[in-house]
KENUVEX-146926 format. One record per atom (N, C-alpha, C): x, y, z. Coordinates in steps of 0.001 Angstrom, whole numbers, plus 500000, padded with zeros to 6 digits. Layout:
XYZ;...
***
This chain:
822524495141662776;822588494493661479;821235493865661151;821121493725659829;819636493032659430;819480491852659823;818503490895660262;818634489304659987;819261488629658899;820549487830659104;821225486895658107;819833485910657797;819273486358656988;818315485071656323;819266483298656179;820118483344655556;820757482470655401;821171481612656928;821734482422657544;821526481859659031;820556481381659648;819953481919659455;818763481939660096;817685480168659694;817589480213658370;816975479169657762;817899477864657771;819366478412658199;820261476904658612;819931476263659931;819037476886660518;818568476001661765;817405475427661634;816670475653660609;815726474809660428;815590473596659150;815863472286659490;815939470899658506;814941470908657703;813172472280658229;812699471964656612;812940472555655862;814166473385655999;814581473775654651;815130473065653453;816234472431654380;816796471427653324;816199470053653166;814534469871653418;814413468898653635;813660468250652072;814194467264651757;814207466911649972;812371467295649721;811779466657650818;810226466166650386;809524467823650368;810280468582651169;809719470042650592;810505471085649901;811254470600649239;811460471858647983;810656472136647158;811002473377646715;809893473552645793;808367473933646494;808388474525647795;807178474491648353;807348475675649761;806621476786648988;806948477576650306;805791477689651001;806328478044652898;805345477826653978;804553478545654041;803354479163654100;802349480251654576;801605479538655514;801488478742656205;800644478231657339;801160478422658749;801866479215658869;803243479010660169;801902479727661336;801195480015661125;800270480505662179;799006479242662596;799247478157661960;798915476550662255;799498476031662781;801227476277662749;802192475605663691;803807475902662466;804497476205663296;805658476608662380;806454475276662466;807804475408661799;809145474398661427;809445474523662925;810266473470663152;810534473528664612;812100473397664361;812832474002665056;814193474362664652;815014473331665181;816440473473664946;817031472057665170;817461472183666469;818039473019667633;817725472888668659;816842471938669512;815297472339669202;814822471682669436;814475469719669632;814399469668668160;814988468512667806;815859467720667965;817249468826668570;818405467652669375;817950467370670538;816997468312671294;817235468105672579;815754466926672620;814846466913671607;813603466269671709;814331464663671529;814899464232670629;816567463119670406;816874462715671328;817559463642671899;818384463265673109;817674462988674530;816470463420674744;815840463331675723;815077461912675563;814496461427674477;813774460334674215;815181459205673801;816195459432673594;817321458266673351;818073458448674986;818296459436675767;819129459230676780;818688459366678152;817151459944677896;816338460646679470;815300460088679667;814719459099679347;813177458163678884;813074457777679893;813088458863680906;812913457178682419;812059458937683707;811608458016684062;810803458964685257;811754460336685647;811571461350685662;812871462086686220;812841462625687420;813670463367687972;814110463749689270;814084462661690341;814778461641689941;815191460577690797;816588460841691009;817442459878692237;819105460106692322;819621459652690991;819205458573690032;820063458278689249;820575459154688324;821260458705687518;821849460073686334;821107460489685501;820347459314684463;819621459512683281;818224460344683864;817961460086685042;817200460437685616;816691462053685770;818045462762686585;818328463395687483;818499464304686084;819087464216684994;820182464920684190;818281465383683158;817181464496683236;816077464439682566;815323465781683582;815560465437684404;814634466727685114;815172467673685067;817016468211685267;817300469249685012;817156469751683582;816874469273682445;816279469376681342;815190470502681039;814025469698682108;813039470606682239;813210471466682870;813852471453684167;813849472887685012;814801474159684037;815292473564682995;815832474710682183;815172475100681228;814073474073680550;813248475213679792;812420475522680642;812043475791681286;811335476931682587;811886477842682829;813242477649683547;814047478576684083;814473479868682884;814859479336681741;815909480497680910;814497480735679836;813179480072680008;812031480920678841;811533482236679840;811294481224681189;810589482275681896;811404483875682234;812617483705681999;813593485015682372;813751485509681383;813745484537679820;813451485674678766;812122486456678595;811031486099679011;809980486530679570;809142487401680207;810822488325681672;810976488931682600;809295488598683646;809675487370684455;809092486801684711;809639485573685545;809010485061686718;809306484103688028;809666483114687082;810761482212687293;810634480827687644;809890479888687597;808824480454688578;807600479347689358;806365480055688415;806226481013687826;805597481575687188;804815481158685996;805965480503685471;805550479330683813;805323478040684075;804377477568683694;804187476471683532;803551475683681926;803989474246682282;803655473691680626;802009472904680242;801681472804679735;800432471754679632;800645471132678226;799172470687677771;799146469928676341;798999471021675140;798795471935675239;798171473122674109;797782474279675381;797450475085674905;796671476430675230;795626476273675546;795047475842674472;793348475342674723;793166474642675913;793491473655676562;793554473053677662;794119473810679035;795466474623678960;795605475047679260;794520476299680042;793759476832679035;792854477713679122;791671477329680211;791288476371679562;790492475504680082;790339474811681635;791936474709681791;792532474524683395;791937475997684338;792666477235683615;791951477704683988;790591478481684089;789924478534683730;788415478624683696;787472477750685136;788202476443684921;788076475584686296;788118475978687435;789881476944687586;790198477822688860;788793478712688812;788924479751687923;787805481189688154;786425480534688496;785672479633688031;784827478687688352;784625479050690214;785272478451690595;785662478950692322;785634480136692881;786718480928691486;787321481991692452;786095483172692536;785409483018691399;784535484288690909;783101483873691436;782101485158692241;781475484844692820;780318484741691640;778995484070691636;777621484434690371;777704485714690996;777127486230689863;776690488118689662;777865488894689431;779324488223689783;780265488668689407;780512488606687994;781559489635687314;781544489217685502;782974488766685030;782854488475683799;784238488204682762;784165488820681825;784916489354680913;784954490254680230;785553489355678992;785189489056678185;785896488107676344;785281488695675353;786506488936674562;786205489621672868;785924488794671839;785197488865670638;784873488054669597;785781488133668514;787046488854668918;788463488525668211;788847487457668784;788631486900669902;789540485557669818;789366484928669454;790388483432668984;790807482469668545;789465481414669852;789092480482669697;787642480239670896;788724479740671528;790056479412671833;790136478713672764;790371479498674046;790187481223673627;790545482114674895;788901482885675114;787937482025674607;786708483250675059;785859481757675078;785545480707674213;784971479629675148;785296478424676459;785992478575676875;785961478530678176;785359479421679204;785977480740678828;785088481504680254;783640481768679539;783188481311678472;781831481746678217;781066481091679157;781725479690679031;780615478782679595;780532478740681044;781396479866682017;781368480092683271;779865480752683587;779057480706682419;777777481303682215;776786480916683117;777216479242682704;776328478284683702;776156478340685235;777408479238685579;778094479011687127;777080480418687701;776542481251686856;775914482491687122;776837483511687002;778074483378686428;779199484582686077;778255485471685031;778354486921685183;777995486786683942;779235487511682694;778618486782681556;780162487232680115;779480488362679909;780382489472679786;780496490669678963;781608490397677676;780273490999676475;781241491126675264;782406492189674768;783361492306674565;784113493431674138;783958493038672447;783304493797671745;782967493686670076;784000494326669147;784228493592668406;785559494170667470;784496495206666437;785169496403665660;784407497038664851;784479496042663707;782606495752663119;782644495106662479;783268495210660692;783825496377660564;784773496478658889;785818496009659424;785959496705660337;787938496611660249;788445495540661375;787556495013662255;788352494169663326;788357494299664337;788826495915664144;789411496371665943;788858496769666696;790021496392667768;789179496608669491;789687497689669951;788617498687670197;788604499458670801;789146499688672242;789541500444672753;789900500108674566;788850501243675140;788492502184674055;787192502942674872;786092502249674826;785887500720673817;784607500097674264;784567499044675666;785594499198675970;786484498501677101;786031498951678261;786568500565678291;786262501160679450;784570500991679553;783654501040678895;782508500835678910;781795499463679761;782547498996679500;782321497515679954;782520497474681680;783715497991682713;784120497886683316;783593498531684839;783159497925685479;782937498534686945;783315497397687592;782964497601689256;783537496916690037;782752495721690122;781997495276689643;781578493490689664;783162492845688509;783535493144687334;784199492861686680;785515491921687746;785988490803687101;787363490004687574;788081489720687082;787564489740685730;788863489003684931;788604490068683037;789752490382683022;789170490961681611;790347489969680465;789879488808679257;790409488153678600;790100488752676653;791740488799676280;791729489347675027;792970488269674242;793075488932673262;794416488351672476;795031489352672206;796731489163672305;797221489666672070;797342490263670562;797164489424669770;796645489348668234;795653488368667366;795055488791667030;793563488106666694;794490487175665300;794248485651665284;794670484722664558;793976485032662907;793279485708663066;792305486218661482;792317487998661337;792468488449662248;792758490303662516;793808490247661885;794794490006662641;796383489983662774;796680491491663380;795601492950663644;795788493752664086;796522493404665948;798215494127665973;799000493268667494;798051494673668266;797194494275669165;796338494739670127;797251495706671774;797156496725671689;797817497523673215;797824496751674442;798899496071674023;798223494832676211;798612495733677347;799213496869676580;799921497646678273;798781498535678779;798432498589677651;797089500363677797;796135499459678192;795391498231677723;794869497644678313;794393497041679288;795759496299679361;796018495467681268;795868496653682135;796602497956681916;796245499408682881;794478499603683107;793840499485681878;792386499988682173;791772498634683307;792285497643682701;791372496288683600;791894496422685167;793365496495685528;793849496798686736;793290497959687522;793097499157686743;792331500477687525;791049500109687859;790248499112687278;789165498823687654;788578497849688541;789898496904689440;790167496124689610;790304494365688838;790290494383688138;790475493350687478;791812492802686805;791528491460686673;792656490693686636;792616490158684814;793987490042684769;794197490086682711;794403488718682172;793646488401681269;794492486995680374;794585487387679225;795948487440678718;795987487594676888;796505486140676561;796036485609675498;796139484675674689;797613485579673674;798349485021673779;799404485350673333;800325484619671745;798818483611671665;799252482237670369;799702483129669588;798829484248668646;799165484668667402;800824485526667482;800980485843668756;801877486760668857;803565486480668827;803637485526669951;805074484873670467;805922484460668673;805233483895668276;805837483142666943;806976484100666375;806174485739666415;806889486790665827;807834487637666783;808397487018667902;809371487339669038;808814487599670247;809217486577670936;809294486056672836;808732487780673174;807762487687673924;807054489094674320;807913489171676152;808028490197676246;808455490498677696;807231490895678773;806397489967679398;804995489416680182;805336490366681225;806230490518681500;806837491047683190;806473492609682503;807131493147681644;806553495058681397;805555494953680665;804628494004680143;803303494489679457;802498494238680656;802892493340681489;801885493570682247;800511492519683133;800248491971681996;798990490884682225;799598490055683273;798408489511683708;798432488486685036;798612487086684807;798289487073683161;797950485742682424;798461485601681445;799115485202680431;799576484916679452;799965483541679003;799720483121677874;799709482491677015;800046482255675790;800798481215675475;801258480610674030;801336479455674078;801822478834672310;801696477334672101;803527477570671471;804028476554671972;805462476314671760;805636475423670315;804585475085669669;804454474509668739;804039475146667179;803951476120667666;803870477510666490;805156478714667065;805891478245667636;806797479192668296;808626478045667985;808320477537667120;809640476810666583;809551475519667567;808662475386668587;809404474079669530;808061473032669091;808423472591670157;807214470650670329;805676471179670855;804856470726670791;803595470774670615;803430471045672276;804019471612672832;803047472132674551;802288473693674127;801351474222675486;801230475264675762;802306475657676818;802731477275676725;802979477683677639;802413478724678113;802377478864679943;801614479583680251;802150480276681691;801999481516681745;802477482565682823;801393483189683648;801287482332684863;800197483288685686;801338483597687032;801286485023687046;801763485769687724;801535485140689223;802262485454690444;801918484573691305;801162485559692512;801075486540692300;799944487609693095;798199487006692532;798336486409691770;796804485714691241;796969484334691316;798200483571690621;798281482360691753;798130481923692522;798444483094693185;798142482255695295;796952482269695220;795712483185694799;794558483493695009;793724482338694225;793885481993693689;793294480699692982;793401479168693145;792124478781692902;792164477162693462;793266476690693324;793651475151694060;794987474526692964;793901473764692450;794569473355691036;793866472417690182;794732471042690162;795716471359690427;796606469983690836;796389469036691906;797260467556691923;797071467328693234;797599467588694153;796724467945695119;796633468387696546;797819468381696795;798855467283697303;800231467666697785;800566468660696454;800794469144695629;801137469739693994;800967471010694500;800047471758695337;798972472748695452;800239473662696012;801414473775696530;802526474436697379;803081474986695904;803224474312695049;803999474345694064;803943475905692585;804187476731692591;803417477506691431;803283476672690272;804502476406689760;804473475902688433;803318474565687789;803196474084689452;802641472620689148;800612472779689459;800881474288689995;799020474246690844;798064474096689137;798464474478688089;797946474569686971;798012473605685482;798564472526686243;798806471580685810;798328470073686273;797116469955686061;796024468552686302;796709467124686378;797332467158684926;798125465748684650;799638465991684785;800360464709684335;801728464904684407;802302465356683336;802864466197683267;803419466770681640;804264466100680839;804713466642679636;805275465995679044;806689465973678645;807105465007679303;809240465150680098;809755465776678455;809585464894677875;810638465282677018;810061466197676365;809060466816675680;808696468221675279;808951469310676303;808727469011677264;808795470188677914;810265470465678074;811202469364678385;812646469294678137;813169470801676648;812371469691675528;813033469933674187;812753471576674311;811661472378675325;811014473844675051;812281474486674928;813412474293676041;814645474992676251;815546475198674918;814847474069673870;815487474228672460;815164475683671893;813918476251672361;813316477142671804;814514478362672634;814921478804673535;815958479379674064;817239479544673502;818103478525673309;818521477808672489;818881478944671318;817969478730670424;817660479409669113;817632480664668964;816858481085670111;817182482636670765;818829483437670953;819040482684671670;820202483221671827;821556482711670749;821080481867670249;822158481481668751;821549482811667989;820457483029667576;820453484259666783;820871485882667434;820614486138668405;821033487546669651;822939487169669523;823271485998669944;824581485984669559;825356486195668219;824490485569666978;824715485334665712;824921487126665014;824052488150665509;823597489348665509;824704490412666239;824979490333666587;826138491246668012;824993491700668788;823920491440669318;823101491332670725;823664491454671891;823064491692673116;823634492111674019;824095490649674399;825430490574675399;825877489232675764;825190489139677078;825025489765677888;824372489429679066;822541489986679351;821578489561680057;820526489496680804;819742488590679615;818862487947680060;818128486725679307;816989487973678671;816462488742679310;815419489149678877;815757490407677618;816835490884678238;817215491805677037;818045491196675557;818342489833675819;818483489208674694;817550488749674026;816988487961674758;815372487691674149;814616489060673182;814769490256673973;813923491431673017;814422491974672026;815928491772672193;816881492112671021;816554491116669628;816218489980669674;816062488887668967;813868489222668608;813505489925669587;812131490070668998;812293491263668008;812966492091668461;812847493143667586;813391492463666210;814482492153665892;814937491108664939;813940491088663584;813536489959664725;812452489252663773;811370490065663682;810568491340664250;810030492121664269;810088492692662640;811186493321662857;812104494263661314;812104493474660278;812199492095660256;812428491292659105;811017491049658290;810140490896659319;808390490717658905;807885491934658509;807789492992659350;806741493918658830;807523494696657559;809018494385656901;809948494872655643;809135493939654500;808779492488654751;808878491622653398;806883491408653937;806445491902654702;804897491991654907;804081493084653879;804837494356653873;804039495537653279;803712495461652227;804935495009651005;804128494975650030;803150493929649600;802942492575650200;801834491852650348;800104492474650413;800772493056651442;799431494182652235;799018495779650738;799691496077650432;799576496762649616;798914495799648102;799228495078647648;798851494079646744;797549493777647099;796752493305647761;795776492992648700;794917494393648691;795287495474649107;794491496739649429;794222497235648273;794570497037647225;794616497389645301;793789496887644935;793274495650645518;792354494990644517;790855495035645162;790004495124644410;788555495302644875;787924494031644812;788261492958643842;787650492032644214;788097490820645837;788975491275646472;788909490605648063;789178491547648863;788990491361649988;788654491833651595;789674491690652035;791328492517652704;792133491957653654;791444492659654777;791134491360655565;790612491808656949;792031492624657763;791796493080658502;792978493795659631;793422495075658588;794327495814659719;795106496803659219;795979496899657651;796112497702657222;796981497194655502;798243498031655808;798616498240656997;799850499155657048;801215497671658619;802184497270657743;802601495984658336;802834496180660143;803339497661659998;803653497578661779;803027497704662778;801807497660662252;800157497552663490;799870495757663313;800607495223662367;799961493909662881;801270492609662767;800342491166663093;801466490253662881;801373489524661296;802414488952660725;802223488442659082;801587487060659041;800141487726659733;798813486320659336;797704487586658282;797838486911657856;796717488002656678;795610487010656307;795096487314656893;793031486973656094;792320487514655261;792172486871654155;791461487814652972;790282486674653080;789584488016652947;787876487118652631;787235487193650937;787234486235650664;787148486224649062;785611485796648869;785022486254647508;783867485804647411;783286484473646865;784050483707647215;783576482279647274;784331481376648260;784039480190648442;784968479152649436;786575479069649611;786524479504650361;788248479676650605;789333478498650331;788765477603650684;789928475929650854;790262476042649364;788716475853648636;789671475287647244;790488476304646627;790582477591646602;791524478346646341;792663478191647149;792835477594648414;794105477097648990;794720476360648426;794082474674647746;794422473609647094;794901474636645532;794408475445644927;794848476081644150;796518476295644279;796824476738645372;797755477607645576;798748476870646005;798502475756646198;799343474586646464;799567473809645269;799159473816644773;799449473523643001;800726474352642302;800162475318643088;801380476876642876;802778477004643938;803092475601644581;803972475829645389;803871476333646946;802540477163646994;801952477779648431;801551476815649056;801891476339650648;801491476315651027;800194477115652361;799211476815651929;798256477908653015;796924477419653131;796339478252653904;795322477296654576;794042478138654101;793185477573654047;791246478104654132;790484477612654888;789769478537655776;788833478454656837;788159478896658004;787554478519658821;787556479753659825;788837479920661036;789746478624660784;790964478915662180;790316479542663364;789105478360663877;788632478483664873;788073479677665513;788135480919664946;787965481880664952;786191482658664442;785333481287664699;784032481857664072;783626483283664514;783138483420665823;782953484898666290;783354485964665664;784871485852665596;785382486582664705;785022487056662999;784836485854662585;784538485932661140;782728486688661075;782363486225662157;781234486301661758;780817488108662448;781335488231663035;780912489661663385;781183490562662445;782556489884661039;782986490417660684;782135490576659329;781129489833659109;780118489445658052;780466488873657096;781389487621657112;781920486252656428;781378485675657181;781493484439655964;780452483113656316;781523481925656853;781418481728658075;782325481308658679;782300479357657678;781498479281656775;781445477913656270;782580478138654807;782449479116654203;783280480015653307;784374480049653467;784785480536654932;786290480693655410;786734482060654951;787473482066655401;788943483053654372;790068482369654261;790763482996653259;792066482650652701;792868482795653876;794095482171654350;795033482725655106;796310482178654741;797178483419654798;798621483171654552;799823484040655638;800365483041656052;801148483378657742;802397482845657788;803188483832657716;804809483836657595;805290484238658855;806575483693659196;807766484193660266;808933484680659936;809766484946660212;810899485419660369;811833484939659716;812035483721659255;812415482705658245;812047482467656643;810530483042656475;810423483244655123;811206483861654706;811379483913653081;812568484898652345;812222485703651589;812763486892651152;811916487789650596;811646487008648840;812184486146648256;811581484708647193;810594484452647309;810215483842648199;809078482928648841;808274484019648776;808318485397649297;807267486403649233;806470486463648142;807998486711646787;807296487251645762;806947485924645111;806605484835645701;806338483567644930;804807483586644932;804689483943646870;803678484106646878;802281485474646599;803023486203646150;802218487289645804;801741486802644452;802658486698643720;802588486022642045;801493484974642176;801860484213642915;800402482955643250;799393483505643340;799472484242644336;797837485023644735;797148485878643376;798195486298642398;797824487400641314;797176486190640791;797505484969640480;797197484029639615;795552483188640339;795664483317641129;794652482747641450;793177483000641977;793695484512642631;792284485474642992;791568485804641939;
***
């Protein structure tokens, strides 16, 4: 069956929420609505679990099993360990944690491999492993269209190589990138994978365990939940890497990648994000049993619902000569973040469009490399407008009509 739109948008309070009617979302690739799941359990954890957890007491005890369940039932929708996921403050940090490990693990003269499609928080960190005598190899997006090649890949690759880091989908591309054909070329060569996974997860929970990578990454805060990163390092590269935790911590998978103490009740509320999953796989006639094949049943979902109310956007966009949609113009090669590069400053045509009910954003979304290889002026920006699974096909044509009006 199709996605019940109507269902679907009853789990999220900003729908009905008074101060935004009249105002549809295009920024969801900044951070989406966080669904009500979430929110009960973020409630309930800060009104009934506020106390140190995994102690004997109840409030205690009942606070840590909290967390061990959004671990337990994300990481298996995931197809993926247990001990495998772990939480931090964002991605970026996350990232950053590790870069610290490879720091150690990777000898000078040895290399890293980062593309100028990413978002910086997955290619500056290991840039600056520069200092350590690593040296960075670039993987270059073609500068019209974006994309990454995997034969400029193979180019790159001999046996000094350790780590090869990409995105799963470029936050300004939006072209969704081959992680299987990929992670295969970096593994044959010996090397080990990180995909930045931010742009991707939002548009359905990816299954880490058959694509493959060693590394993966998302932010639970553009993925319907509370503001953590989450992050999956496989534990065949786990063991092999520093702990960054403390020392007694270092036995632990979940905890070796995690510096500080996390955050109880977000990481609690993540399981909201599960939650939601399986209210929609159930809501759907989805399969009733395995976490992971519900989870993909619910990506595909939301898969079908985006790239149906994406195309003709993309087509609207490819008609007109006076702007640039960066990425692919055909919806099922990419995710529904669309970057148009217009010939003047992007923001105030955002504030435009918010006049018009749009909400959306102008700028570079951290993504300079990107913009700039792409020959935009990363001070210029581009336009961006980034929908989920929850927009309605209304809101579409609200926002196409906006865009006619304002480009």
């Amino acid at each position: 069956m199709p996605l019940d739109i109507d269902f679907v948008r009853s789990q999220f309070p900003a729908f009905s929420e008074p101060s935004l009617q009249g105002q549809a979302f295009f920024e969801n690739a900044g951070g989406s609505y966080t669904c009500q799941p979430v929110i009960d359990r973020l409630t309930r954890f800060y009104s009934q679990r506020k106390v140190q957890p995994y102690a004997p007491y109840e409030a205690s005890a009942l606070g840590g099993a909290e967390m061990d369940e959004a671990r337990l039932r994300l990481a298996a929708m995931m197809g993926v360990e247990t001990d495998e996921l772990s939480f931090g403050p964002s991605t970026s940090q996350n990232v950053y944690v590790l870069a610290q490990a490879f720091r150690k693990f990777v000898n000078p003269g040895e290399a890293i491999i980062v593309t100028n499609q990413d978002h910086e928080a997955n290619t500056g960190p290991w840039r600056r492993l520069a200092d350590e005598g690593i040296e960075i190899r670039e993987w270059m997006i073609d500068p019209q269209t974006g994309h990454l090649d995997p034969a400029d890949l193979e180019k790159l690759l001999d046996d000094k190589v350790r780590l090869v880091c990409f995105p799963h989908c470029s936050n300004v591309v939006g072209e969704i990138n081959p992680v299987t054909e990929i992670t295969a070329l970096a593994h044959a060569a010996g090397a080990f994978v990180c995909v930045d996974g931010v742009s991707y997860a939002p548009h359905g929970l990816p299954n880490v365990g058959e694509l493959g990578p060693d590394i993966y990454l998302f932010s639970a805060y553009k993925t319907y939940g509370p503001h953590q990163g989450l992050m999956v390092v496989r534990k065949a590269l786990a063991d092999l890497l520093p702990n960054q935790a403390h020392y007694f911590n270092g036995g632990v998978g979940y905890k070796r990648f995690t510096p500080a103490g996390p955050d109880h009740a977000q990481v609690a509320a993540c399981a909201g994000m599960a939650d939601y999953i399986e209210m929609l796989c159930d809501h759907h006639g989805g399969p009733s049993q395995d976490d992971t094949a519900r989870a993909a049943f619910v990506h595909d979902l939301m898969r079908a619902q985006e790239v149906k109310l994406l195309q003709p956007l993309l087509d609207m966009l490819r008609e007109r000569n006076d702007v640039r949609l960066i990425g692919p113009d055909k919806a099922e090669l990419r995710a529904p973040t669309v970057a148009i590069q217009l010939n003047r400053p992007a923001e105030p045509v955002a504030a435009k469009l918010a006049e018009l009910g749009i909400m959306a954003g102008g700028g570079d979304f951290y993504a300079v490399r990107a913009l700039k290889a792409l020959g935009a002026d990363p001070d210029a920006g581009v336009l961006r407008v980034s929908f989920t699974h929850y927009t309605s096909e209304d809101e579409m044509k609200a926002l196409i009509a906006a865009l006619e009006a304002v480009l």
